[in-house]
ChimeraX commands (.cxc) that place a marker at each C-alpha (Angstrom):
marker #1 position -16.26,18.07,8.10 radius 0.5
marker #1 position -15.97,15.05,6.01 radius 0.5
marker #1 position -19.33,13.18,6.13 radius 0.5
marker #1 position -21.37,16.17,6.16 radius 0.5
marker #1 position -21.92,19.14,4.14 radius 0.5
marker #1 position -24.02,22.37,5.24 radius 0.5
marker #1 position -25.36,24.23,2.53 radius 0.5
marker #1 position -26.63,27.68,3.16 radius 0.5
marker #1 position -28.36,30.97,1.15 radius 0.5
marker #1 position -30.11,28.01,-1.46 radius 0.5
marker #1 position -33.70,29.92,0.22 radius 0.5
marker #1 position -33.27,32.78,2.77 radius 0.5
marker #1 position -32.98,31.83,6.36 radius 0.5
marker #1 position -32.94,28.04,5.41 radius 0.5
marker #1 position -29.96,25.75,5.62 radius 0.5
marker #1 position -29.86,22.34,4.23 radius 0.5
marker #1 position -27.50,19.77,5.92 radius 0.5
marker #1 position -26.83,16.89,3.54 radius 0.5
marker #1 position -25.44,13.55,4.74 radius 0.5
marker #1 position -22.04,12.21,2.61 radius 0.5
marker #1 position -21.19,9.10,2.86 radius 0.5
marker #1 position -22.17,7.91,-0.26 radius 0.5
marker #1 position -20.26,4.81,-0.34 radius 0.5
marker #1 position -21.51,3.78,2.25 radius 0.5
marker #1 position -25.34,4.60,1.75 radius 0.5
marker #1 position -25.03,7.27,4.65 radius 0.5
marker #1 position -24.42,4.98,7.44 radius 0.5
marker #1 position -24.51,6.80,10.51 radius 0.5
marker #1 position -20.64,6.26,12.30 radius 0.5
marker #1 position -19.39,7.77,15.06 radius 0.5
marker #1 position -17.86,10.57,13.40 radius 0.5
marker #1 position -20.46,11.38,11.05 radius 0.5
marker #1 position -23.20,11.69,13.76 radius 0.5
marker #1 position -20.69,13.76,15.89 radius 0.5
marker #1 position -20.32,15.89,12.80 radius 0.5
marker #1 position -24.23,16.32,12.42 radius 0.5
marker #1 position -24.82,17.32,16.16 radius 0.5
marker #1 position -21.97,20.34,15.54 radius 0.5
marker #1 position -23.34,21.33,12.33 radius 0.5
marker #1 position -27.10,21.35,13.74 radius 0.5
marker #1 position -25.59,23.00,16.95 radius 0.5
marker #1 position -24.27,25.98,15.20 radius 0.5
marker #1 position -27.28,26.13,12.74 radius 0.5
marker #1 position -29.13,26.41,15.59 radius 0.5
marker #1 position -27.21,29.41,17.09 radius 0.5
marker #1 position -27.15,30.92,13.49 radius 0.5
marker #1 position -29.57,34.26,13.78 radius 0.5
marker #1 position -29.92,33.95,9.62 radius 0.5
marker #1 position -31.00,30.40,9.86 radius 0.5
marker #1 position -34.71,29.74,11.20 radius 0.5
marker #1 position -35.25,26.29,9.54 radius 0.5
marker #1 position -32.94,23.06,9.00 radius 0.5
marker #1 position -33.19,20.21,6.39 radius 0.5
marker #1 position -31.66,17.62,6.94 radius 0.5
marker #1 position -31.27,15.17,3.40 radius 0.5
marker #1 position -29.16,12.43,2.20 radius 0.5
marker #1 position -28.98,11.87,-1.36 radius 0.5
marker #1 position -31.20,9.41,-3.93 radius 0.5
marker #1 position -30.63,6.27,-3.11 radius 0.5
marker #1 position -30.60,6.92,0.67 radius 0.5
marker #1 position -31.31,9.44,3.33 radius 0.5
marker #1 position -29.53,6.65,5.63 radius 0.5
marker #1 position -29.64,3.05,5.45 radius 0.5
marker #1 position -28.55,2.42,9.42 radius 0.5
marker #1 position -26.22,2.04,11.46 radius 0.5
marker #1 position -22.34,1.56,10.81 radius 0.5
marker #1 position -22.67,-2.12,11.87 radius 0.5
marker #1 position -18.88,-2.60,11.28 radius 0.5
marker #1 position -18.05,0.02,13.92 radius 0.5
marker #1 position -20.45,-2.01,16.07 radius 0.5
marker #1 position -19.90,-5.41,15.94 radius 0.5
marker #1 position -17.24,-6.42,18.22 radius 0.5
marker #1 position -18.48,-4.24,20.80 radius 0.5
marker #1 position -19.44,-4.82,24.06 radius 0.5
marker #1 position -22.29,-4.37,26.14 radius 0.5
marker #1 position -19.97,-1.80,28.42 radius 0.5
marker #1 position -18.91,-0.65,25.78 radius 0.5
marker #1 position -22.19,0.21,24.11 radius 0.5
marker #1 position -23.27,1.69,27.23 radius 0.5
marker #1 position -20.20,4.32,27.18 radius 0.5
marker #1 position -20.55,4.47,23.22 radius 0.5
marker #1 position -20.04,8.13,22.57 radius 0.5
marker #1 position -22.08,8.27,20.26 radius 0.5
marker #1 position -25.06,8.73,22.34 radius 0.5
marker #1 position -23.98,12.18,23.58 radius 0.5
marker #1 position -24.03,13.00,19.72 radius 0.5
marker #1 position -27.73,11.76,19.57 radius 0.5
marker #1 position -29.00,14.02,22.66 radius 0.5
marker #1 position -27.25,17.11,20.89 radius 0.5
marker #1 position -29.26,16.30,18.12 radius 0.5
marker #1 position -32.83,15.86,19.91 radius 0.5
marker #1 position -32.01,19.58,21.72 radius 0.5
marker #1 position -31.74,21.06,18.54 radius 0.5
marker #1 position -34.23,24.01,19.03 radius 0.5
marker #1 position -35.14,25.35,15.53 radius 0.5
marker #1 position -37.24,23.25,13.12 radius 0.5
marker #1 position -36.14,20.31,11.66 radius 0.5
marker #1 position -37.56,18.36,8.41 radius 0.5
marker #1 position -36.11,15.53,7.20 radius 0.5
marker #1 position -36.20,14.99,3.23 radius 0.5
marker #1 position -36.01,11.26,2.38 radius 0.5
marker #1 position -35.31,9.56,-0.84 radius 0.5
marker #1 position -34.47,5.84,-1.15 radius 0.5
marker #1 position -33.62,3.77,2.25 radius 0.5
marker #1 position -34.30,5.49,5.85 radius 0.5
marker #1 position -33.48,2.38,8.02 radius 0.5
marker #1 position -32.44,1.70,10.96 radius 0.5
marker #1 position -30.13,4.62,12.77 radius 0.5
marker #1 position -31.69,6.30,9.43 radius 0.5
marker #1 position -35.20,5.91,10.48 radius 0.5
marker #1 position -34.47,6.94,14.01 radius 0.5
marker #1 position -32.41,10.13,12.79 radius 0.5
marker #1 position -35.56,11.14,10.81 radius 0.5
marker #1 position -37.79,10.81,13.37 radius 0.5
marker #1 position -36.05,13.21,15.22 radius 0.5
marker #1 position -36.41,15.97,12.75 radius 0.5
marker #1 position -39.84,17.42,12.93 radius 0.5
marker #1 position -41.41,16.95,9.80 radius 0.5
marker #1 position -40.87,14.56,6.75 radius 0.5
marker #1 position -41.30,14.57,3.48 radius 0.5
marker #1 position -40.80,11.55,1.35 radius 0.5
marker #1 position -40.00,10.73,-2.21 radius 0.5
marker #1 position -42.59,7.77,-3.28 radius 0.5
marker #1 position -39.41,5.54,-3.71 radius 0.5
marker #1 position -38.24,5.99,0.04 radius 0.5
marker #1 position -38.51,2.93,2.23 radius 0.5
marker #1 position -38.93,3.25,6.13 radius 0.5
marker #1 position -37.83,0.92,8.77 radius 0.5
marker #1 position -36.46,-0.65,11.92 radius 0.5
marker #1 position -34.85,-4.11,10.86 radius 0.5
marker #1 position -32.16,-4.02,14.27 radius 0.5
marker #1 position -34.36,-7.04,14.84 radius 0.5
marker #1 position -32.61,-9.30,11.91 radius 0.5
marker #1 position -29.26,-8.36,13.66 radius 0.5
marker #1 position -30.06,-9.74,16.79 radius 0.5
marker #1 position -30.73,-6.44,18.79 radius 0.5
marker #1 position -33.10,-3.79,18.55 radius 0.5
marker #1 position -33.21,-0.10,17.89 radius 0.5
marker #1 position -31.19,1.80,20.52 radius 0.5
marker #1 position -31.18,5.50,19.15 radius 0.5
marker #1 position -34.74,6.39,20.21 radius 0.5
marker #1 position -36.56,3.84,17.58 radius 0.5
marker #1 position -38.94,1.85,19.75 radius 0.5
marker #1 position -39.81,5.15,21.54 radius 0.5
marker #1 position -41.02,7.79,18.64 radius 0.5
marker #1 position -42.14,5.15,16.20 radius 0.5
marker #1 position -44.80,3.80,18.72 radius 0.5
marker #1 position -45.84,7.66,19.53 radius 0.5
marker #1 position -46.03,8.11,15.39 radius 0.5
marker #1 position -48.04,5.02,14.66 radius 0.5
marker #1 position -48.95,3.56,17.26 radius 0.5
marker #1 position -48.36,0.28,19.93 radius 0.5
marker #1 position -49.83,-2.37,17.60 radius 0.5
marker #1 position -48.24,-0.74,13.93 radius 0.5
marker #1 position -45.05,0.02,15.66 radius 0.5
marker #1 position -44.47,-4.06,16.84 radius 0.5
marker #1 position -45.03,-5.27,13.55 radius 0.5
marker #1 position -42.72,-3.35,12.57 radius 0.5
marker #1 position -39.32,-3.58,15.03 radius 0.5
marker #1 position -40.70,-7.42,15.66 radius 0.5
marker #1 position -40.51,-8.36,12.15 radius 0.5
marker #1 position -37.90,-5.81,10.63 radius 0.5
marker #1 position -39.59,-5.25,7.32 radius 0.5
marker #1 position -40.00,-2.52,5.08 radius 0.5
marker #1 position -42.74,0.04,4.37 radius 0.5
marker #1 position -42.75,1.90,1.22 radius 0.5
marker #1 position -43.47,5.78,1.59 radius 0.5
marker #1 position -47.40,5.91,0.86 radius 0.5
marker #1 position -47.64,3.09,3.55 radius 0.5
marker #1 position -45.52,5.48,5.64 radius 0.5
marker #1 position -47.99,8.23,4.66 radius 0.5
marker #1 position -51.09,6.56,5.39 radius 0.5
marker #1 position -49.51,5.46,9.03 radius 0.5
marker #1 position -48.66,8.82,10.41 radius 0.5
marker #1 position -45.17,8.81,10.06 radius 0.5
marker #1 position -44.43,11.03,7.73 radius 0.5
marker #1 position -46.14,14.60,6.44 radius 0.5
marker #1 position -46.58,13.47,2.79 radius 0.5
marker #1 position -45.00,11.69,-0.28 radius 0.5
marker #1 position -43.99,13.25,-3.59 radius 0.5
marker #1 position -42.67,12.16,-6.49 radius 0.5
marker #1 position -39.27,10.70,-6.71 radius 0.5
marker #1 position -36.60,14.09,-7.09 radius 0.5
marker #1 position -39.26,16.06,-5.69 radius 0.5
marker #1 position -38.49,15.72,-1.99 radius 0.5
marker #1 position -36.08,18.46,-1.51 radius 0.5
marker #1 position -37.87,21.17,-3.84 radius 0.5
marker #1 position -40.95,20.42,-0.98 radius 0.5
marker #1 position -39.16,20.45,1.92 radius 0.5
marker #1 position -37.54,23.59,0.13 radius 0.5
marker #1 position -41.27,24.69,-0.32 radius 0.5
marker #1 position -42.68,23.27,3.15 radius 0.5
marker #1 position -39.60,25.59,5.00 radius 0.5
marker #1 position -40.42,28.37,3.66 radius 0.5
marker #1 position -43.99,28.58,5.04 radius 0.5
marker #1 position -42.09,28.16,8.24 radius 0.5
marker #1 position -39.51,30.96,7.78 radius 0.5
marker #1 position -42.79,33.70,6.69 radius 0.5
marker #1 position -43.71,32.95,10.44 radius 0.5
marker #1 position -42.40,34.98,14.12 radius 0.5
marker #1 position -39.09,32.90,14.71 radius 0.5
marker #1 position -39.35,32.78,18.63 radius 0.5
marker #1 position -43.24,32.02,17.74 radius 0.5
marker #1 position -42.11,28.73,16.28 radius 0.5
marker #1 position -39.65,27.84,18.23 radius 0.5
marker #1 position -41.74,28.22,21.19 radius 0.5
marker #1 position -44.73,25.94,19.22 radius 0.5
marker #1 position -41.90,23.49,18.53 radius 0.5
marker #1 position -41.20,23.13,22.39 radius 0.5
marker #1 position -44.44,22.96,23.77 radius 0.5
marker #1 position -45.67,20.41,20.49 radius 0.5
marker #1 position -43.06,18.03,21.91 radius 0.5
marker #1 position -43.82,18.63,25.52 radius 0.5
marker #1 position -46.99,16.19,24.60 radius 0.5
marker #1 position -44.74,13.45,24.02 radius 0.5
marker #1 position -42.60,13.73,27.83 radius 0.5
marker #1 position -44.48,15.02,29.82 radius 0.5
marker #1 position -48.23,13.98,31.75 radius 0.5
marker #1 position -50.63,16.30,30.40 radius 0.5
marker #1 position -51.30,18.89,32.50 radius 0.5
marker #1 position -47.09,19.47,32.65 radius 0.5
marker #1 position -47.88,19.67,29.01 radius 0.5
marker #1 position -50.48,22.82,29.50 radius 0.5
marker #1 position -48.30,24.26,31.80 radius 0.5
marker #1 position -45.35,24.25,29.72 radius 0.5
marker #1 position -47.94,25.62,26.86 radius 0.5
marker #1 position -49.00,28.10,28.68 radius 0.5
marker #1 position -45.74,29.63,29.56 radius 0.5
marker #1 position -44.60,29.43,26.09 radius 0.5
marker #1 position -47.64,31.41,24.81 radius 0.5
marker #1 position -46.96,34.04,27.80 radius 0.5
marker #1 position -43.25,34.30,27.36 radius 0.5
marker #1 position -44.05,35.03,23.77 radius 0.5
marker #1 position -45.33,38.73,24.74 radius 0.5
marker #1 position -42.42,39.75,25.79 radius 0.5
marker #1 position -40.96,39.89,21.95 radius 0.5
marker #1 position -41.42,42.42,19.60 radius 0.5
marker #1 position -42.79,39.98,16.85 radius 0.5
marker #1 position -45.72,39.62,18.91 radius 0.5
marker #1 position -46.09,43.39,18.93 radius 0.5
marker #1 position -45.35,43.42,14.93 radius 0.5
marker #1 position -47.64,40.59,14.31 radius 0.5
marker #1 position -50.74,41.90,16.17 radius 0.5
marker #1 position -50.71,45.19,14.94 radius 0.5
marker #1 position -50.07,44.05,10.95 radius 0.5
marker #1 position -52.83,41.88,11.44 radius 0.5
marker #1 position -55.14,45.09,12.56 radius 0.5
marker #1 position -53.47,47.30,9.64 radius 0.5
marker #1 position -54.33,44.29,7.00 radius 0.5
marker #1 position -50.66,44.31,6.26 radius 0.5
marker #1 position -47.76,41.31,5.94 radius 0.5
marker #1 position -45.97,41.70,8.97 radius 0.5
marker #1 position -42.18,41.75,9.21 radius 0.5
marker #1 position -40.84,39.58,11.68 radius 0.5
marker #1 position -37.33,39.91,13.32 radius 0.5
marker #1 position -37.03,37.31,15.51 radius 0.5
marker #1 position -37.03,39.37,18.61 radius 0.5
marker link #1:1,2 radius 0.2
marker link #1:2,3 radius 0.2
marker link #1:3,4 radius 0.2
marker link #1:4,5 radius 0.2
marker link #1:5,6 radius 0.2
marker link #1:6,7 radius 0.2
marker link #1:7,8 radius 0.2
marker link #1:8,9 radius 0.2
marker link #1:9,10 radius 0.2
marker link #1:10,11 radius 0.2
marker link #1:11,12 radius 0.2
marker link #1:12,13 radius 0.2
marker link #1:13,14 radius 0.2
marker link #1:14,15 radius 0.2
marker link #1:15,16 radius 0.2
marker link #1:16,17 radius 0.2
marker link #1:17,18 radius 0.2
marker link #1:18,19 radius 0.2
marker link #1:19,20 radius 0.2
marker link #1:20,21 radius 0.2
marker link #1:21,22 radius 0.2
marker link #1:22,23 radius 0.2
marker link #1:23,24 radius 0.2
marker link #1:24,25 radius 0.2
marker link #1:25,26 radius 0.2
marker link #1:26,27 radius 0.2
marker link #1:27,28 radius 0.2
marker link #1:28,29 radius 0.2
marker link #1:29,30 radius 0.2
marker link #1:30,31 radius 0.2
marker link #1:31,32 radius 0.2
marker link #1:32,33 radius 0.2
marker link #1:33,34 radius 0.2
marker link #1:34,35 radius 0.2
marker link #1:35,36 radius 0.2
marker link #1:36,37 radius 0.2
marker link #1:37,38 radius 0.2
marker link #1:38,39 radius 0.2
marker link #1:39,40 radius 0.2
marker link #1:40,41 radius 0.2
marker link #1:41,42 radius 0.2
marker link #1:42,43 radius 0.2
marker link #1:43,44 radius 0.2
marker link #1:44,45 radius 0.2
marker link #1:45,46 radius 0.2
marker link #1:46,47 radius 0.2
marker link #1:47,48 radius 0.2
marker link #1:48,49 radius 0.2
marker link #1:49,50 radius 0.2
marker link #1:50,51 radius 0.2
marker link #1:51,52 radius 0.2
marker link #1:52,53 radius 0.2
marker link #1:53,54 radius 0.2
marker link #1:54,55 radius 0.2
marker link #1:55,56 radius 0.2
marker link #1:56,57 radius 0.2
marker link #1:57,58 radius 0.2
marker link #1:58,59 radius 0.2
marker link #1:59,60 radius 0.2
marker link #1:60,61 radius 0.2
marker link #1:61,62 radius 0.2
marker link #1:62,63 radius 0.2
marker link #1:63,64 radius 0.2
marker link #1:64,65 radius 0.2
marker link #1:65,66 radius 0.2
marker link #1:66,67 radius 0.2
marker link #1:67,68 radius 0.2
marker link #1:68,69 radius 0.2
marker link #1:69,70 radius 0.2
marker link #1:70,71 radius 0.2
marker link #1:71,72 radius 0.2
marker link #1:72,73 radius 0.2
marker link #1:73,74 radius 0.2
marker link #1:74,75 radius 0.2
marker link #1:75,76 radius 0.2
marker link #1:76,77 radius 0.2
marker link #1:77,78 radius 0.2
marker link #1:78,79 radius 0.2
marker link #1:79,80 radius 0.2
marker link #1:80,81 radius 0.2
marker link #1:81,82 radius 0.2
marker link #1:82,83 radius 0.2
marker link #1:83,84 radius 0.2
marker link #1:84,85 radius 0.2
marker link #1:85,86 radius 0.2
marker link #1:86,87 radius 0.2
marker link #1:87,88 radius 0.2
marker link #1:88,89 radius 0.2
marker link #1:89,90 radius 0.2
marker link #1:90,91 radius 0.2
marker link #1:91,92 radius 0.2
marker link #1:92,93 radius 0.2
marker link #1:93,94 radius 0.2
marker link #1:94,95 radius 0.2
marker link #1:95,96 radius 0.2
marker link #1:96,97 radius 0.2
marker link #1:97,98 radius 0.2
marker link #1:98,99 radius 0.2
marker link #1:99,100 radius 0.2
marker link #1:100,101 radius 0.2
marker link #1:101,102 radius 0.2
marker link #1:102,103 radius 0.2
marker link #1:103,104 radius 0.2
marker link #1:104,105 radius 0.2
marker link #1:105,106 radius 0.2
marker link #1:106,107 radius 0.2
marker link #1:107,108 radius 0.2
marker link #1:108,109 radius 0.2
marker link #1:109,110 radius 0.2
marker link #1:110,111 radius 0.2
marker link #1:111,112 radius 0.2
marker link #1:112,113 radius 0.2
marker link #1:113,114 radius 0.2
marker link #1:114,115 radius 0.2
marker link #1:115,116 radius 0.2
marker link #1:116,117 radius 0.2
marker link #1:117,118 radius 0.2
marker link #1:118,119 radius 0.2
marker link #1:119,120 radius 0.2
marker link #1:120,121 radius 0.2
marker link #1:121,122 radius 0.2
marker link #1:122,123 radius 0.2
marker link #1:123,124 radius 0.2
marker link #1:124,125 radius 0.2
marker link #1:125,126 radius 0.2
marker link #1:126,127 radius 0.2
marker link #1:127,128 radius 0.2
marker link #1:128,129 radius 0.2
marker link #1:129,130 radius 0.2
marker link #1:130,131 radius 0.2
marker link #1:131,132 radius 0.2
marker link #1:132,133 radius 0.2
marker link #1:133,134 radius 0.2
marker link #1:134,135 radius 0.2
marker link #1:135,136 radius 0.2
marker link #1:136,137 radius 0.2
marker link #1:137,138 radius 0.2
marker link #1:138,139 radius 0.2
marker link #1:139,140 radius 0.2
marker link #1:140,141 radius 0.2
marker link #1:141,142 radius 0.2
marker link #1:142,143 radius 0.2
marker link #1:143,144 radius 0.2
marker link #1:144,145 radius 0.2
marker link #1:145,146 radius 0.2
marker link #1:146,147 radius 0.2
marker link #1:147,148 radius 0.2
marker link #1:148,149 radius 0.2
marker link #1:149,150 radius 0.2
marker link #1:150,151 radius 0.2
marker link #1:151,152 radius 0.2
marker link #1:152,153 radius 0.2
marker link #1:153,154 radius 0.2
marker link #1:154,155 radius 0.2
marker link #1:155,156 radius 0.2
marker link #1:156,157 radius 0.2
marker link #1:157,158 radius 0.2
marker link #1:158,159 radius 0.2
marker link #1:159,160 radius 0.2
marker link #1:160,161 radius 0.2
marker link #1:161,162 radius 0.2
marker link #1:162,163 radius 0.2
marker link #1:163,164 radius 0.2
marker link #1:164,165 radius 0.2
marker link #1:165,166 radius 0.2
marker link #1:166,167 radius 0.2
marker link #1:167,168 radius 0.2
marker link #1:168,169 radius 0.2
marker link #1:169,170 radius 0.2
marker link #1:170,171 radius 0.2
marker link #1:171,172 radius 0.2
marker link #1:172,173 radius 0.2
marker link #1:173,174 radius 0.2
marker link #1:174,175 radius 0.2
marker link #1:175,176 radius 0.2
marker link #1:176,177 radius 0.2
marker link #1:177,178 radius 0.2
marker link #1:178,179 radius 0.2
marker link #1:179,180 radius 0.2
marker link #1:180,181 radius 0.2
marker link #1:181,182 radius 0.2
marker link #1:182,183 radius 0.2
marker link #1:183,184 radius 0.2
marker link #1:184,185 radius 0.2
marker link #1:185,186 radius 0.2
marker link #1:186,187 radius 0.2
marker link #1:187,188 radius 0.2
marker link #1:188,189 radius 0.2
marker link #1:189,190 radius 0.2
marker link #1:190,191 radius 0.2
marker link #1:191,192 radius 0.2
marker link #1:192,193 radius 0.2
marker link #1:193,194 radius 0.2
marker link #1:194,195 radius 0.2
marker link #1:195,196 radius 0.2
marker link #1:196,197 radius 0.2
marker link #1:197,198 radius 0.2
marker link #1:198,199 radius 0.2
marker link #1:199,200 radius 0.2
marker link #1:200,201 radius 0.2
marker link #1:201,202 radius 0.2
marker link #1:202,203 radius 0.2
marker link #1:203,204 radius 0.2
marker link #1:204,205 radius 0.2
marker link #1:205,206 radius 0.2
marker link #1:206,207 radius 0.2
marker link #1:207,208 radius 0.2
marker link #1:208,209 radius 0.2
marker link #1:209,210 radius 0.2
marker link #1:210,211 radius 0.2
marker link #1:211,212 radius 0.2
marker link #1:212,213 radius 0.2
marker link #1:213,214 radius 0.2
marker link #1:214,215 radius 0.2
marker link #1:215,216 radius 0.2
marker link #1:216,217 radius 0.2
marker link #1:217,218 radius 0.2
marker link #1:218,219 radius 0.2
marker link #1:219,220 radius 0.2
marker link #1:220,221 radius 0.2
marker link #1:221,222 radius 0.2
marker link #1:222,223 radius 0.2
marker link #1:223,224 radius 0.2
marker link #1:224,225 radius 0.2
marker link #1:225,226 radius 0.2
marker link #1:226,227 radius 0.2
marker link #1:227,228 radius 0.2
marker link #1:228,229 radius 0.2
marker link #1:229,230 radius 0.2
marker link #1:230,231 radius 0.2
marker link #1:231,232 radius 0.2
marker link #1:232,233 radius 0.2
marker link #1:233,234 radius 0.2
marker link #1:234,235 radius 0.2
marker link #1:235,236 radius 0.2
marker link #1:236,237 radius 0.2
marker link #1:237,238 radius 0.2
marker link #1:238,239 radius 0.2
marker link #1:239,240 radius 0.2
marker link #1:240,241 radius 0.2
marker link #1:241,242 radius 0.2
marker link #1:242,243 radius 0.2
marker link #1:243,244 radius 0.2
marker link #1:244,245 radius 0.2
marker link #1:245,246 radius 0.2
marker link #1:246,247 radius 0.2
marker link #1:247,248 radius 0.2
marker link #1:248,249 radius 0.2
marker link #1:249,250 radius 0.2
marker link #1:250,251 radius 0.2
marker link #1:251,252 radius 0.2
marker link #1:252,253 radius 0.2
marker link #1:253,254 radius 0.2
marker link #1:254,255 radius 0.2
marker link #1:255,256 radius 0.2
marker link #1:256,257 radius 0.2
view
């Protein structure tokens, strides 16, 4: 792969996918979204891997779109734009995500975190939806999860006007998990992924599924689909293991079956 590098055995059963394009302040092309969804794809089939990072480097986690590869596109074209198949992959990614952001997450970079699950922010990260300024508007899931993060009213002022919010703002707005201090983002999504990993594997996958089944589904789908998760979850033998550490007083050892 050439825009994206997967780093693994940094923390056991945790990968770290880091975005290259450095030149370019991680703009998210064709092929380097393409490359993500295969990398994430076979993370996610990985039996050694139970959490994902996803990180870009300092000065951005991703600052958009590639607006070059965009430009003289049409709206056809746009509609058949590859690119989107790339973007489901990505959404069906199964194990947890967290997104570590430092410097600008804008744009295609703003809706690519907001995919992941969780994110942690370095205080000198900057959030944002300016598609506005271009003369469109976000088209990779960006007017959908940013209203379900913060909100109708918080979510217009942002994609209407296009600006900028700094990470605390971020913070204080529900869109991210927390902000730490600038360098410190990976070492707490490091940190934040290995609570994750101590935990039954099928457990969290299972609470990842039926957390998101709030957001696309009515709610009593959503309790349904809850439900079955928790059932389906005796069937494992980390439910077994779990149970009966927790009546020994011991640390269970989970397996992932």
């Amino acid at each position: 792969m050439e825009f994206v590098i997967v780093h693994k055995g940094i923390k056991p059963y945790i990968a770290l996918v880091e975005l290259n394009r450095p030149g370019e302040l991680n703009a998210l092309n064709a092929q380097l979204v393409a490359e993500l969804a295969t990398a994430l794809q076979e993370l996610d089939q990985d039996e050694a891997i139970r959490v994902i990072i996803l990180t870009g480097n300092n000065k951005a986690f991703a600052a958009g779109a590639d607006i070059k590869e965009m430009v003289d596109k049409n709206a056809v074209e746009m509609l058949q734009y590859k690119q989107k198949d790339s973007w489901s992959q990505i959404r069906k990614i199964r194990k947890p995500t967290i997104a570590a952001v430092s410097g600008y997450c804008l744009g295609g970079g703003c809706e690519l975190a907001m995919t992941c699950d969780m994110i942690i922010a370095a205080e000198n990260a900057q959030f944002g939806q300016p598609e506005i300024k271009l003369g469109i508007i976000p088209g990779a899931g960006g007017t959908q999860r940013l209203t379900r993060a913060i909100g109708k009213a918080k979510a217009m002022e942002l994609i209407l006007t296009g600006r900028f919010i700094s990470a605390r703002e971020a913070e204080s707005w529900g869109l991210i998990n927390r902000v730490v201090p600038a360098g410190m983002h990976l070492e707490e999504a490091l940190r934040l992924a290995g609570l994750i990993t101590q935990q039954a594997p099928l457990a969290v996958q299972f609470a990842k599924d039926s957390i998101n089944q709030t957001f696309e589904t009515y709610l009593e789908e959503g309790l349904d689909a809850e439900r079955k998760n928790a059932s389906l979850l005796f069937a494992t033998e980390d439910q077994k293991e779990g149970m009966r550490a927790f009546i020994e007083k011991r640390k269970p050892v989970f397996k992932g079956k």
